[in-house]
Structures are given as C-alpha cells and as structure tokens.
C-alpha positions in Angstrom: 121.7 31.4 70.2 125.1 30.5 68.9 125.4 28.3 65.5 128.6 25.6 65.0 129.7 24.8 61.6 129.2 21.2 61.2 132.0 19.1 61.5 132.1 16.3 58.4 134.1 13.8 58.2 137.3 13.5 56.4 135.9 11.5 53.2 133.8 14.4 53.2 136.1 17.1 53.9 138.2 15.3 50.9 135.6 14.9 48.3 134.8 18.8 49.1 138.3 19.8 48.6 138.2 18.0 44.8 134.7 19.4 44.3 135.3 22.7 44.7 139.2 22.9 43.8 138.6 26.2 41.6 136.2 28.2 44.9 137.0 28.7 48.4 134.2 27.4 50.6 131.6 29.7 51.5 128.6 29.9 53.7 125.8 30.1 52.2 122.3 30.2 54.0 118.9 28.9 52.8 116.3 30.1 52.9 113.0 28.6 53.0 109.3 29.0 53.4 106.3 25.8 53.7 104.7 23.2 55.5 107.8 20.7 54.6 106.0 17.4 55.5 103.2 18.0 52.7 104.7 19.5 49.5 106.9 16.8 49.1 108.6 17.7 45.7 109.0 21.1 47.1 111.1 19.6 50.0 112.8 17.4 48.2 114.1 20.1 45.2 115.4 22.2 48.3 117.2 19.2 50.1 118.9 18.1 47.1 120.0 21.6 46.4 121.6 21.9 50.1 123.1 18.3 49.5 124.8 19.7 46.5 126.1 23.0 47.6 127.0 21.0 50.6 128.8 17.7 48.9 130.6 20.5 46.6 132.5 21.9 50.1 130.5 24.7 50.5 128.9 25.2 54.6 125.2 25.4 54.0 122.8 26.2 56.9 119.1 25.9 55.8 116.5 28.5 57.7 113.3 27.1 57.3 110.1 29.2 58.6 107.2 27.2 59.0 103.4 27.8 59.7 103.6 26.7 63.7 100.6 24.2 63.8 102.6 22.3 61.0 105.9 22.1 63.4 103.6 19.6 66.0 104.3 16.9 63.5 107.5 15.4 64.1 107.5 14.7 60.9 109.0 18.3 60.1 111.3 17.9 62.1 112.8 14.9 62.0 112.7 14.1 58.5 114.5 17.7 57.9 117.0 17.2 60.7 117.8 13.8 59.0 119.0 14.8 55.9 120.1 18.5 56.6 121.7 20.8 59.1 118.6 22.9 59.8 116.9 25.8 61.7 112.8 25.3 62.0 111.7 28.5 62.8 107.6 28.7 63.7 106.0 31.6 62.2 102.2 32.6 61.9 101.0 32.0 58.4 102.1 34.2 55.6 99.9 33.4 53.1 96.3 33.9 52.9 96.4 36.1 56.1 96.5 39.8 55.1 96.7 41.5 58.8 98.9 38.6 60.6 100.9 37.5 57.7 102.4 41.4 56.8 103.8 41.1 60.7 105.0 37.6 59.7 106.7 38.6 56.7 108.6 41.5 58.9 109.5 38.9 61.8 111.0 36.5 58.7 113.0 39.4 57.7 114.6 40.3 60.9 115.4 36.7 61.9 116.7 36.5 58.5 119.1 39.7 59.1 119.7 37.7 62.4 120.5 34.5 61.4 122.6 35.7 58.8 124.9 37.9 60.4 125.4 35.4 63.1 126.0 32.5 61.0 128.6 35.1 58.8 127.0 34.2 55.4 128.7 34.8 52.2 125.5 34.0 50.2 122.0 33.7 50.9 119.8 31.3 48.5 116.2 31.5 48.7 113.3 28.8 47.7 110.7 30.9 45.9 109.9 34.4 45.0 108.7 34.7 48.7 111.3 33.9 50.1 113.5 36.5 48.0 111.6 39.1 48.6 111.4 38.5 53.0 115.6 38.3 52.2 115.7 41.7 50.5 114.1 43.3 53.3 116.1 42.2 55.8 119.0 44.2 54.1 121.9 42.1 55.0 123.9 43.1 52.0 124.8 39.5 51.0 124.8 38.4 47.3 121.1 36.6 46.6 119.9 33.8 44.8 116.5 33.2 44.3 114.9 29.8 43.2 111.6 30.0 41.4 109.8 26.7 41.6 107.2 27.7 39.4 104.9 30.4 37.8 102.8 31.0 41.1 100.9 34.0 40.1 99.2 31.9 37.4 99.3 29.5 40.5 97.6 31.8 42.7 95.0 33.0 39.5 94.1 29.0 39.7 93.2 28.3 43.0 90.9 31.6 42.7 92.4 33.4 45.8 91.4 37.2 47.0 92.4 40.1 45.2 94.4 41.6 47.6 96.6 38.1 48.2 97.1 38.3 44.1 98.9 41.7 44.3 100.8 40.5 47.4 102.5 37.5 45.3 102.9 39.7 42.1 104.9 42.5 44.2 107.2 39.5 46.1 107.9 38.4 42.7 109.0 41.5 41.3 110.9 41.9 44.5 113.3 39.2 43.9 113.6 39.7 40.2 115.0 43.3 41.6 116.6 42.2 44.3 118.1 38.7 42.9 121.6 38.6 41.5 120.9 35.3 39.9 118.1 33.0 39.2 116.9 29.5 39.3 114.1 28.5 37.2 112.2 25.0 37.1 111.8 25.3 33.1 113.2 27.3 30.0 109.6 28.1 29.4 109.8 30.0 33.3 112.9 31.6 32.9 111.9 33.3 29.5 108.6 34.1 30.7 110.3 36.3 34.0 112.5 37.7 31.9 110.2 39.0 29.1 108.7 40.7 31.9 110.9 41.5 34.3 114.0 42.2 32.0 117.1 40.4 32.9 119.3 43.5 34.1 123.0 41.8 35.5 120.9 38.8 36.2 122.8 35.5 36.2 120.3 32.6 35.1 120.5 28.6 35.7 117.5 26.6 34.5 117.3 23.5 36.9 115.1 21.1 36.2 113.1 18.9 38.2 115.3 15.6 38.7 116.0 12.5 39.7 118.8 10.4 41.6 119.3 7.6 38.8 120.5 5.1 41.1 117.1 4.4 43.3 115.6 3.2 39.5 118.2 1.4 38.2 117.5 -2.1 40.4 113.7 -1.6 40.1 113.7 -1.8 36.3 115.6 -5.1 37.2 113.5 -6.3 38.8 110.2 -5.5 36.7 109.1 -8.6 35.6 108.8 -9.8 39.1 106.9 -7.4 40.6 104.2 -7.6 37.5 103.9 -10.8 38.2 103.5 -10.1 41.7 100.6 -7.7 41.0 99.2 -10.3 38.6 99.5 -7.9 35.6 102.2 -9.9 33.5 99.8 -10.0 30.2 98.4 -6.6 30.7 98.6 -3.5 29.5 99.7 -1.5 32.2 99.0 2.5 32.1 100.6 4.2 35.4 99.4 7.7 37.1 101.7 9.0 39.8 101.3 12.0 41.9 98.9 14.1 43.4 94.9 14.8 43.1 95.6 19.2 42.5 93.2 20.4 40.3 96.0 21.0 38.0 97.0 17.4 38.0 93.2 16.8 35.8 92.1 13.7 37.7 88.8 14.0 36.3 90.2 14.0 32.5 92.4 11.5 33.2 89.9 9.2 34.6 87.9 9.9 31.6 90.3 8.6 29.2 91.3 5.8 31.4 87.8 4.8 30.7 87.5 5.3 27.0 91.0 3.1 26.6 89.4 0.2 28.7 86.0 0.3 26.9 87.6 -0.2 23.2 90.6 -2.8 25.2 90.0 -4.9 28.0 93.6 -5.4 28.5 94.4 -2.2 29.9 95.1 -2.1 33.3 95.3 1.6 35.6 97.8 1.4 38.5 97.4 4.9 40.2 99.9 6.1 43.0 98.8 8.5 44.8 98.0 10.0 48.6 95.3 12.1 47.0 91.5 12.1 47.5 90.2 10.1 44.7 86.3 10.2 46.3 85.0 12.4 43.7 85.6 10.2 40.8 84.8 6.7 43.0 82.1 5.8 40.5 83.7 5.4 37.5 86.6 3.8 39.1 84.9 1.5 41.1 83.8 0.1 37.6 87.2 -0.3 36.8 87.9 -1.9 39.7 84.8 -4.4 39.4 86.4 -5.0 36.1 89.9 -6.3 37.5 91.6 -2.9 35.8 92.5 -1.1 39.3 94.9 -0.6 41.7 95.2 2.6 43.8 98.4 3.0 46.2 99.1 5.0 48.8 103.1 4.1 49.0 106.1 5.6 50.6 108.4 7.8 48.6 110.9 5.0 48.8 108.7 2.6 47.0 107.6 4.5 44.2 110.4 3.2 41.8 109.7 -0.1 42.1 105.8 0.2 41.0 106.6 2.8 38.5 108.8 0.3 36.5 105.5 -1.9 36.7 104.0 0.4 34.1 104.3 0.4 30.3 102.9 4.4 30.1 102.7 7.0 32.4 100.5 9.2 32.6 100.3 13.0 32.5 97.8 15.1 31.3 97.9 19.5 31.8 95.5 21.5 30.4 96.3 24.8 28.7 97.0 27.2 31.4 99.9 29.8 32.3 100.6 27.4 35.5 101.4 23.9 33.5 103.0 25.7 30.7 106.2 27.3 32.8 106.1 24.2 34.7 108.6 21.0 34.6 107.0 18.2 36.4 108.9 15.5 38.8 106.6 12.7 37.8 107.8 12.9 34.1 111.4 13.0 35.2 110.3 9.8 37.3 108.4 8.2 34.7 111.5 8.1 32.2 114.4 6.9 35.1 111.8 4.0 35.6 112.2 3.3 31.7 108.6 3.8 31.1 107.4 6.4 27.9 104.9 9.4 28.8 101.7 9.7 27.6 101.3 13.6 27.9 99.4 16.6 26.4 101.1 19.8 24.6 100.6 22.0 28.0 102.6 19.8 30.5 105.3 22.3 30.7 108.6 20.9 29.3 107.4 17.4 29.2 106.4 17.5 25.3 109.8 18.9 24.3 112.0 16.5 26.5 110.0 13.5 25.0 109.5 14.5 21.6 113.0 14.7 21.6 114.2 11.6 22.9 111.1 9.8 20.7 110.0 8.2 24.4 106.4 9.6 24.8 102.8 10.9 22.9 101.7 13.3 23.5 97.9 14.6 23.0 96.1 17.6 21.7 94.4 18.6 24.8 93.2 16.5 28.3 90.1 15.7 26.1 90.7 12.8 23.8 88.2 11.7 20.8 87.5 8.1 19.8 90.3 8.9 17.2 92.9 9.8 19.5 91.9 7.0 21.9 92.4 4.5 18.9 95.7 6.7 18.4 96.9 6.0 21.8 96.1 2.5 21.7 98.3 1.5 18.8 100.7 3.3 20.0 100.7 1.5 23.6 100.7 -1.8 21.3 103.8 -0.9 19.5 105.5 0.4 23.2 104.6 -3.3 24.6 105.7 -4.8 21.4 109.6 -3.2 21.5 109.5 -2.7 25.4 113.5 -2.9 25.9 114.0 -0.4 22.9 111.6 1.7 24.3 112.9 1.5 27.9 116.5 2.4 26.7 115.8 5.1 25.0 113.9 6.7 28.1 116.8 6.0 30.4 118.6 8.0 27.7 116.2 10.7 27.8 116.0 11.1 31.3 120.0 11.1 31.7 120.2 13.9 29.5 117.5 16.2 30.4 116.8 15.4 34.0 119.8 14.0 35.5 120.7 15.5 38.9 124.1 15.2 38.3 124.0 17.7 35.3 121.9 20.1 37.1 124.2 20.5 39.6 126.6 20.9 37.6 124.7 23.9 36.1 123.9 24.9 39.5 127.7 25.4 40.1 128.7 27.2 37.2 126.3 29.6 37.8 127.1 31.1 41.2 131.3 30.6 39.5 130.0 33.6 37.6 129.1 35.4 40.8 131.3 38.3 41.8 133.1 37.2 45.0 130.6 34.4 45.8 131.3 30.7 45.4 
C-alpha cells in the first residue's frame, strides 16, 4: 500500500505558508476509533481538528478504525472521504468484547506502527484515551497527542457496563496520560480532574472546547422572524431542545418541566430537534401536541441553525454526575451562536460558568424544578422575550469568546509550538 501526500492547491499552499510562517510543515497522523456516521459531534470535533492542522500547512492523514458492519454504510465513507484525506480501516469491535476486542486492539497497534512509518509521521494525534493507549503500543517513537473528549470512565460507570470492560477503560486511560506528551481536554473541569489524578509530569495541556463555525448562524438569526412565522409561532413563547435522547441528556426531566411551564402559561411553545427515540415519553407529549405546544424534528445537520434561532431558550438540563460535570456540551455552544440564552442546571459541565459569565442563561438547582422555580423560569423567559435583541447580542458575545473555533485553534496551535521538535 503506498500513501501520496495530497496535492492542494496554490491558495492553499499560500494561506499554509502565512499560517504556519514560524513551523515547518509536518505530518502528522490521526488517529481515530468509532462508528463515524452515528456520534456525530464526535466526528465532527475530529474533522474540524484535521481541517485546522491542515489549513495551518501541516500534511494530516487521518486513520480511522471502525467496527466493520458500520463500514457497509456508505455513509462512513463518503461523508469522511468528503471532507478529509482518510484511511477506513475495518476492525472487529473493541469495546464491549473482552476475547475479540484484546486481538483488535493488537491489530490497531500494528497497523498503527504501519501506517505510520510508511506515511513518515512527525506526530501522531489520537481521539480519545483509546486511541492513545492502541498508539503507545505500537511503539513508533513519534511525539503523541492525545484528545480526551470526555470523562468516559464516569461514562462507562453510567451506562452500567461489566466489570472487567471498567478496568479495561481505566488502564487505556492511564495509558495515554503516561504515554501522551500533551493533552486536549473538552473542559477545564476535565483537564483538572486528569491531572489531580494522574499528575501532570512534562505534560503540555490545551483545553479545547466544543465549538462552532460562526458563519453557518449568522444568516439564520437573519432571518428569524421569518421562519417563526413560518412555523406559526410568531406570538409564542418558544423553548428549544436540541440533541440527543442519551440517558444523560434527561429527556424524562426535561419533559417534565416542559410540562409544568405549559400548565401555569399557555403560551409556551416546545420545538425539540432531535433523531432520538422519544416513544417512552409519547404520553405526555402527545398532550402537548393536542395542545398546539409541539413540534418534534428530525433535521439535517445543515438545518439546525436556522430552527435553533426560532427559539427564545434552549434547553439543557444534566443531572449531578461525574460524566456531565467534566463535560462541555456542543448544543450550548450552538444555542448561543444562534443568539438564543440557555436555560441550564449547575451540572452541565462548563455551561453554567460560560453563561453566568456572559449574563445569557439560568441556570437551575437540579433537573427537578418546584412550582417556585417554574414561576422563576417563567419571568425570566418574559423578560428574555421582552429585550430579545439585547439578549441575542450578548449571547453572540458569549459564544465568540468562549466557544469560537477560531480561538480554539488558535490554542490548539500554540500548544504543539511548545512541543520539542514537533510543529
């Protein structure tokens, strides 16, 4: 198998050469493990990582092992292959499959050792702890950075998994932390917490948050007025949930309070986007919805902005747990480039902070509200309807300061600068 560097063009070539003025271009391979047409923010965090390194003049090559039944969909493929010079590379499942998944893990490794001393990397980056920890077996003596998306042992503790799987993920995380010469963390909150416990050694650290590409919002809060009046929810109250159905995402709470707020005020309206299975809570929203207070869709990632800026709140509720608290969520980051104010609680990761400090959000005691909070959140929706373009503004500033790609990758840079003989 031979690998050519990819050609770019010569507006490409140039921006790289201002970009990187102060580095020579390296290679640097990805590394990367997942079923990459289902997590979507996963796929999209590591994508916009590989655009930057790339855009920055750097030749990135992304290896990407996937479970093999997920590379039938040409989905995977295609949608990777579109926006990134990519290796698919089928693998029997790691996770969750003690006897198959320790001879996957050692196949990873070797292709990884392959890969790498074919494609002469300078540098290898991996996407998660697992990731690392596959890399620092295969030995290839190359600088390594490891992203961690998240805390997934308090991940892993959630979804209730064997024992045995538990002490699998705890040693591939105190792999990379060995291994790793540098770290990316989603959160402040994630990087303190592995470094409390893992100690920080030479470690270079770069907290990346999950962000968002200002531009695709800008013309959707444009054209918000329209699109209410589209939906036929001009004179409404309009509270917005986007994302997923995870049991960490609280569905069931946030249902809950969607239902308290509507009985006091008829004029709230729930728009929920989302692919997720809403089936166990069908009762209660079918009420809503007899009501002419619901509407559930199932959009493309490309339509999202333009319904989020529909919304007057978003919502997003955590309960307290060791997984939401090291976590920095993509739908607040969304939520604020759309100009609308989060309604949160105290355990969605760095949501509170970010909000609380740009005075563009409330944020809740816990996921289960009282009358008195519900009466709470309700004057405060009046008062966000009441100085909506004040409101708005100051979320775009928010957003633009805490969760703007462009300064992340800007963070991203200066930390593999600091890298001995790297970038």
């Amino acid at each position: 198998m031979r690998i050519r560097s990819k050609e770019k063009a010569p507006e490409e070539r140039m921006q790289g050469t201002r970009t990187a003025a102060a580095a020579k271009a390296q290679r640097v391979l990805v590394v990367a493990y997942g079923h990459a047409n289902r997590a979507k923010a996963y796929t999209h965090r590591i994508i916009s990582i590989i655009k930057s390194l790339d855009e920055a003049g750097h030749d990135v090559l992304c290896l990407w092992f996937s479970p093999w039944y997920s590379c039938l969909s040409r989905g995977l493929l295609h949608d990777l292959r579109d926006k990134v010079r990519v290796i698919v590379w089928p693998v029997h499942p790691i996770m969750y499959e003690r006897i198959s998944g320790t001879l996957s893990r050692r196949v990873c490794s070797l292709v990884i050792r392959y890969v790498s001393r074919l494609w002469q990397a300078d540098c290898i980056h991996t996407e998660t702890e697992l990731c690392a920890s596959l890399a620092a077996r295969a030995r290839t003596g190359h600088p390594l950075v490891c992203d961690f998306h998240g805390d997934i042992i308090a991940e892993y503790r959630m979804k209730k998994v064997p024992v045995w799987a538990l002490r699998q993920v705890d040693a591939d995380v105190r792999s990379a932390m060995r291994s790793a010469d540098a770290i990316v963390c989603a959160s402040r909150n994630l990087r303190d917490k592995l470094v409390a416990e893992h100690g920080c050694r030479r470690l270079h650290t770069c907290v990346l948050p999950c962000s968002v590409h200002l531009d695709r919002f800008r013309s959707c809060r444009e054209q918000r007025a329209g699109t209410r009046q589209d939906l036929g929810v001009a004179n409404r109250k309009v509270l917005c949930y986007s994302g997923g159905t995870a049991v960490w995402q609280c569905i069931g709470e946030m249902i809950d309070l969607m239902c308290a707020l509507h009985t006091v005020d008829s004029g709230v309206f729930f728009l929920i986007l989302t692919h997720g299975d809403l089936s166990p809570w069908q009762q209660q929203l079918d009420m809503l919805r007899r009501d002419g207070s619901l509407l559930v869709l199932n959009l493309k990632p490309i339509e999202v902005p333009r319904f989020l800026a529909v919304a007057d709140v978003g919502l997003l509720l955590r309960k307290n747990d060791p997984v939401n608290l090291a976590s920095s969520p993509t739908k607040c980051a969304e939520y604020l480039a759309a100009g609308v104010p989060v309604l949160a609680t105290q355990y969605a990761g760095d949501a509170p902070t970010i909000i609380g400090a740009g005075d563009c959000g409330y944020v809740l005691d816990d996921v289960h509200a009282g009358p008195a909070d519900v009466d709470k959140v309700l004057r405060w929706v009046d008062g966000v309807v009441s100085d909506r373009e004040v409101v708005a503004q100051r979320c775009v500033d928010t957003v633009m300061q805490h969760h703007n790609w462009d300064l992340s990758v800007a963070r991203l840079h200066e930390m593999y600068s600091r890298l001995p003989g790297v970038l």
